[in-house]
N, C-alpha and C positions, 0 to 999 in steps of 0.2 A: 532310222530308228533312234528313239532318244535313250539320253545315258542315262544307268539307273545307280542310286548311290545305296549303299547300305549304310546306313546309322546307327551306331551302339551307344549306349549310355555306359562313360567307364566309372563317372565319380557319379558319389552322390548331390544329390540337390539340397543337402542339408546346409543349413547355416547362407546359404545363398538370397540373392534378391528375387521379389515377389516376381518380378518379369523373367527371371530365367529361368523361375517354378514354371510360370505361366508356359511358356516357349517349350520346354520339353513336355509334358502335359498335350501342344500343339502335337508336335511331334510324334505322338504315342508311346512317348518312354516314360515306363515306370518303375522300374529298376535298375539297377546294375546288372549288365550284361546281358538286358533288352536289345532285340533290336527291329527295325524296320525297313522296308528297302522303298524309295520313293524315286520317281522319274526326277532329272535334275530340270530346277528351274529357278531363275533368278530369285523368285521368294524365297525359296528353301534354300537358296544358299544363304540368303540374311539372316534365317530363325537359325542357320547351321556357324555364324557367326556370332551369332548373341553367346550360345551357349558351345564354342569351341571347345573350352577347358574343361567341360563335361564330356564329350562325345569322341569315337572316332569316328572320322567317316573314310569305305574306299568307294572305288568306282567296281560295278559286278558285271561281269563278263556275259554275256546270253549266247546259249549255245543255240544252237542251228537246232 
């Protein structure tokens, strides 16, 4: 089974560059303390490094 990340948006995207608008926007965040849960994969770990210093990410546990 593949690992699944949860994503929050903690800062906002204000005052930031047009690509790391863009990138959260990808993402599906559009607030502070949004969030999404997405299967991991090498892409989404790149968009999850564009915009680090906005986001937390963990890894979500799936029960039985």
């Amino acid at each position: 089974m593949a690992k699944k990340l949860r994503i929050q948006q903690v800062k906002s995207d204000i005052g930031n560059i047009k690509s790391q608008k863009r990138t959260l926007k990808a993402l599906g965040l559009r607030r502070i303390r949004h969030a999404r849960v997405y299967d991991d994969s090498p892409a989404l770990r790149g968009m999850i490094n564009v915009v680090k210093h906005l986001v937390k990410v963990e890894e979500v546990k799936e029960g039985n």
